[in-house]
N, C-alpha and C positions, 0 to 999 in steps of 0.2 A: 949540019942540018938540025942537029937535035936543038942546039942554045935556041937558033931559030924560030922552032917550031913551040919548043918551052916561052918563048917571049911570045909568039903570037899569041898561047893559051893565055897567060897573066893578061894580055890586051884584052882578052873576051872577054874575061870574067871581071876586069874591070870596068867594063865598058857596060857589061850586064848590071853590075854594081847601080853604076851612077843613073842607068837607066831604071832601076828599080825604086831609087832612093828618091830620085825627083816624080815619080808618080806617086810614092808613099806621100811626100810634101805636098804636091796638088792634091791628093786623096783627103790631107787635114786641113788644106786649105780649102777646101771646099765644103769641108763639116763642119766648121767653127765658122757660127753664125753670132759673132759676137760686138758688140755694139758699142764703137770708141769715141766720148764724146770731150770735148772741149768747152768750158767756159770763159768766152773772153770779154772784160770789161771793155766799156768805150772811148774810154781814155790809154795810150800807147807806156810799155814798160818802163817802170821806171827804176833809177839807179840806187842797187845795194845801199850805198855807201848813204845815203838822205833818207832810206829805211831804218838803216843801225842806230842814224842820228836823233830820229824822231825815240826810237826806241831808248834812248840814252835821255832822251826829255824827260822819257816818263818814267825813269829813274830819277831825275832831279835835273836840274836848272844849274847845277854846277858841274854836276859828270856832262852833259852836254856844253858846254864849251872846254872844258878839259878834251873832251874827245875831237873836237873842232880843231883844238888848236895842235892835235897828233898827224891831221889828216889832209893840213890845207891843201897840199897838193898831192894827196894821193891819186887822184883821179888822172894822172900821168902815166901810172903804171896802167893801168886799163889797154892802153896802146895796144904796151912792146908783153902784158902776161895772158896766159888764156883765160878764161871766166873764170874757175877751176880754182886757180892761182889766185885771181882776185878775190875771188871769195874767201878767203883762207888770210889774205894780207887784209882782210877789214877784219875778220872774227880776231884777229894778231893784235889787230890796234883796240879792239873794244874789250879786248882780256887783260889787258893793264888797267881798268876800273872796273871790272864784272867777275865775282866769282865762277865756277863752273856748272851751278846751279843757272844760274842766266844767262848764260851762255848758250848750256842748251835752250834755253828760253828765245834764246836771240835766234838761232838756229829756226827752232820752231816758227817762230815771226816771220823769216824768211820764208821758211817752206810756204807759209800759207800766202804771202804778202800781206800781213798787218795794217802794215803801216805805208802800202801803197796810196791809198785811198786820201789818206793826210798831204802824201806829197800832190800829189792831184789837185787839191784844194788848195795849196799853194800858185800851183799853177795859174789855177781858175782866177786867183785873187791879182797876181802879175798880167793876167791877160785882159783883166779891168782895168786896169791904172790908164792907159796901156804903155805896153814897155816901148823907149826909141826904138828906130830903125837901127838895125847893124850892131845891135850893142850886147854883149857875151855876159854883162851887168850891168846895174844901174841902181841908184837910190831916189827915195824919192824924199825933201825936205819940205813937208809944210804944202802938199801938192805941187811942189816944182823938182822937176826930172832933169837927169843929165848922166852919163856914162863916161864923165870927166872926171879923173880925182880933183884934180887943180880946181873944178870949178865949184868944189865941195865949201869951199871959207869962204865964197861969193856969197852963194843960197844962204849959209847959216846970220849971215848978217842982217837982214829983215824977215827970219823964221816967223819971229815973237809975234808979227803983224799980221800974221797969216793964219788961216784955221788950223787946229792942233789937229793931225790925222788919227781915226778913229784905232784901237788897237786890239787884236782879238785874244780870246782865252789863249790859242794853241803860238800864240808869238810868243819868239825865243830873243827874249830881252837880255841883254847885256847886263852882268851883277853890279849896280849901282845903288848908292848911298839914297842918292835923289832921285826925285820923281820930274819935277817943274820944270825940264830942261828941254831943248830943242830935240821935237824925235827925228830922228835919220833910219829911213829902211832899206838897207840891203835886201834885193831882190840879185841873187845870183847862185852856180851850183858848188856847194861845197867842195873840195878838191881842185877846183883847176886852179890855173894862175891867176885871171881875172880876181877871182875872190881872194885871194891872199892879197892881192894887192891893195883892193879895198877893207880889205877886215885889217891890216895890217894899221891903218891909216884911222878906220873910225874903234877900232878900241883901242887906239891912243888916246881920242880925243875922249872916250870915255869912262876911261881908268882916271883922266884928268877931271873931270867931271864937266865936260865940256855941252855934250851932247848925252840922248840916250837913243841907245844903238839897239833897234833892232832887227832880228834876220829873218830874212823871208825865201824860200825854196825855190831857184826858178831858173828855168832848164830851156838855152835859148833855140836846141836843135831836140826836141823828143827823139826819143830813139823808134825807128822803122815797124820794130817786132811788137805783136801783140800783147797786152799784158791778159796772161792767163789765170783766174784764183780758182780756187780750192772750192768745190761745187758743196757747200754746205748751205743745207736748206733749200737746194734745186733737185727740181723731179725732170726727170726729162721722162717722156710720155710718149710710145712709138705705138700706131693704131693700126695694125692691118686690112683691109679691106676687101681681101680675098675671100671670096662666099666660099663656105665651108658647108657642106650636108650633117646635119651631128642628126645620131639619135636620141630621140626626146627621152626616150628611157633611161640612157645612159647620163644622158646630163643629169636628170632628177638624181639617178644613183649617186652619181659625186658631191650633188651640192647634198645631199643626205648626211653623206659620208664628211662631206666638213663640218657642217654644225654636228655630226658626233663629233667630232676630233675637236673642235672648240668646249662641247658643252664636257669631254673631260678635263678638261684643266682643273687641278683642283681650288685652289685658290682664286676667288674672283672678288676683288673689292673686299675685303677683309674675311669673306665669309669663306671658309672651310667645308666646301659643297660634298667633299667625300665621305668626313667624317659625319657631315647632318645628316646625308644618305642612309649610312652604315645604323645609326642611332634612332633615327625616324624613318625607314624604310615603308611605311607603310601612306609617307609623304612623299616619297619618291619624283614622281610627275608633276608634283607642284614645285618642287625644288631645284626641277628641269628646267619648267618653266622660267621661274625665276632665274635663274643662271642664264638664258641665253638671253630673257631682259636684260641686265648687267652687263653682258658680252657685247650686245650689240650699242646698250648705253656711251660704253668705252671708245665708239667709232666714232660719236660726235664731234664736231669740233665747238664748243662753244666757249662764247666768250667767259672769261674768267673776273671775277667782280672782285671791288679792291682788295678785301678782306682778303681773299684767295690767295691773293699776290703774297700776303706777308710771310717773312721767313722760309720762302721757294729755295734755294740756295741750301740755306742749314740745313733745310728735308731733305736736298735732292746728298746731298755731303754725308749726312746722316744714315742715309741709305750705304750709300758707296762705301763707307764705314765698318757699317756693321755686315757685311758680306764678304765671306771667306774671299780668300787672296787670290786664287786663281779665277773667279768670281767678278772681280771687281772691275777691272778692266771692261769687261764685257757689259756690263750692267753698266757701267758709267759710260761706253758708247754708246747705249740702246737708249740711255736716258738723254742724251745732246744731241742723238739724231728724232727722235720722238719726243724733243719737249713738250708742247704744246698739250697731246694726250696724255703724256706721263705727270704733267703738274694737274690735269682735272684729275684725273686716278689720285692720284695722291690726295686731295681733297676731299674725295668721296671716299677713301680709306680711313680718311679721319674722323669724316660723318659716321661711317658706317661700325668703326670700333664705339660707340654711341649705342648706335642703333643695333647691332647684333645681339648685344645681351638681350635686350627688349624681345629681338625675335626668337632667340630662342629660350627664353623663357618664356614666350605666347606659345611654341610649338609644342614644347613640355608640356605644360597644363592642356592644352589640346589632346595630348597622348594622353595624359591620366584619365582626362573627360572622357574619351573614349574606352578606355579600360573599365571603368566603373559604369 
C-alpha cells in the first residue's frame, strides 16, 4: 500500500502543479495588453533568389550575370529544401562574388525586403506586355511574343522593321560590344528550367553578337503568402473610446509636470539653457520662456527649403561620428526614425550657433546695464 499511496501523492502534487502553472499563464495572458501588428504590401511574396539578384545588379552588371549563370536552376531545390536551407544555399552562391561585408548587407536586404519592390515592377511591366496564356516564359522581339524557342530565328528576321522596344534604367542587359542590334526580352523567373533553357539559347546569340539580350523578372504563379516589410516610417495609431472621468486637477498636475520635465533638458537648439540660467539667474523666466518656444518649435513639421537639404547626410554622419561608441547606435536610430525633425533641428542648430553669441552678448550688456 505504501508505493501506492506514495504514487497517489506525486499524482496530487502534480496535478496541483500543472493546475497552478496554467492559471499563472492565463493570469499573464490576461495582463499583457500588447499590440502585434503586420505590415503587408499589396503585391504577393516574392522569391529570395530575384532579390539577391537584383542586389548583385547593384553591385555591377557583371556580378549579376556571373551570379545568373551559378543559379539557373537553383529554384529546383526550393522543392525537396526547407526555407531555412534555401536561404542559406543563395547566401552560398552569392558568397563566391561578395565579400563578408556584403553579405551581411545582403542578409540585411533580405531582412527588410529591399529589393521586393523592384521585382514587383518587373511583374507590373510583364503584366502589360501581356504574357501568353500557359506560358512559364516568353520573350518578346520588336513587340512580337511567343514562349517557343524554335520560333525565336522566325521573329528575329523582320525585327529591323518593327518598333525598337522601349528599355528601362533597371534592365539587365547582356555584356555587349554593340548597341544597334535586334533587342530580345526574356520575361521569366531566374532558377527554373524554363529560363535556362531560354537564356541558354539567347546569350549564345549574344555573345555572338547577334541580338541584345535582355532580362526581365517574371513569376508566372505568385506565391499565395503575403509579402510583409519592415514598418519603417508607419505609425499605427489605436484611439480608445471608452469615457473615462479624469480629475481636471490632476490632469493640469501632469501636463505641468511634462513641460517641467521638457523645459529641463539642457541643451535646446544649440543653446545651453543650464549654464545661461546658472550665469543670468536673475533672467531666469525669460529663459524659461524661451526654451519652451524652442521645444515646442522642434514639434513642427515643416517643410525644408532647398538650401536645407544640402549636405543632410555628412551632418547626419557627422554626428553619428563624433559620439562615443556605445552612443552611436542609439543616436543613429533616433536620427532614421526621426528624420524629418531631426534634419529641421539640425538646421536650426546651425542658425543658431550664429545667433547665440549675438544673444549672449545682448544678455551680458543687459546684466552690466543693470549692475551700473
Amino acid at each position: 500500500m505504501a508505493p501506492a499511496k506514495a504514487t497517489n501523492v506525486v499524482r496530487l502534487l502534480l496535478g496541483s502543479t500543472a493546475l497552478w502553472l496554467s492559471q499563472l499563464g492565463a493570469g499573464t495572458v490576461a495582463a499583457s495588453k500588447s499590440v502585434t501588428a503586420h505590415l503587408a504590401a499589396k503585391w504577393p511574396e516574392t522569391p529570395l533568389l530575384l532579390e539577391a539578384s537584383e542586389f548583385m545588379a547593384e553591385e555591377s552588371n557583371e556580378k549579376f550575370w556571373q551570379f545568373l549563370e551559378t543559379v539557373q536552376e537553383l529554384a529546383i531545390y526550393k522543392q525537396t529544401e526547407s526555407d531555412y536551407s534555401y536561404y542559406n544555399l543563395i547566401l552560398k552562391k552569392a558568397g563566391q562574388f561578395l565579400d563578408n561585408l556584403h553579405i551581411n548587407l545582403l542578409k540585411f536586404a533580405f531582412s527588410i525586403r529591399a529589393y521586393s519592390p523592384a521585382i514587383q515592377m518587373f511583374q507590373q511591366i510583364a503584366a502589360d506586355e501581356p504574357p501568353p496564356d500557359g506560358c512559364n516564359a516568353f520573350v518578346v522581339i520588336h513587340k512580337k511574343h511567343t514562349c517557343k524557342i524554335n520560333e525565336i530565328k522566325k521573329l528575329l528576321k523582320k525585327a529591323a522593321s518593327r518598333t525598337r522596344p522601349y528599355l528601362f534604367k533597371g534592365d539587365h542587359k547582356f555584356p555587349t560590344n554593340k548597341e544597334n542590334l535586334p533587342v530580345v526580352i526574356l520575361y521569366a523567373e531566374m532558377g527554373t528550367r524554363t529560363f535556362s533553357a531560354f537564356h541558354k539559347v539567347l546569350s549564345e546569340k549574344a555573345q555572338n553578337e547577334e541580338i541584345l539580350y535582355v532580362l526581365r523578372h517574371y513569376i508566372q504563379k505568385p506565391s499565395s503568402r503575403k509579402m510583409y516589410l519592415s514598418g519603417y516610417g508607419v505609425e499605427l495609431a489605436i484611439k480608445s473610446t471608452e469615457y473615462k472621468a479624469l480629475d481636471d486637477t490632476q490632469v493640469k498636475t501632469v501636463t505641468n509636470t511634462t513641460v517641467e520635465d521638457e523645459t529641463e533638458t539642457n541643451e535646446v537648439q544649440g543653446f545651453l539653457f543650464g549654464k545661461l540660467k546658472e550665469i543670468y539667474s536673475d533672467l531666469r523666466d525669460n529663459l524659461t520662456a524661451f526654451q519652451k518656444y524652442l521645444i515646442e518649435s522642434n514639434k513642427q513639421m515643416m517643410p525644408l527649403k532647398v538650401w536645407e537639404l544640402q549636405d543632410l547626410s555628412f551632418q547626419a554622419a557627422s554626428q553619428i561620428m563624433s559620439t562615443p561608441v556605445y552612443d552611436a547606435i542609439k543616436l543613429m536610430k533616433d536620427i532614421s526614425q526621426n528624420f524629418p525633425i531631426k534634419a529641421r533641428l539640425r538646421m536650426n542648430i546651425l542658425i543658431c550657433l550664429f545667433q547665440s553669441t549675438l544673444n549672449v552678448k545682448n544678455l551680458r550688456s543687459h546684466h552690466l546695464y543693470n549692475k551700473t
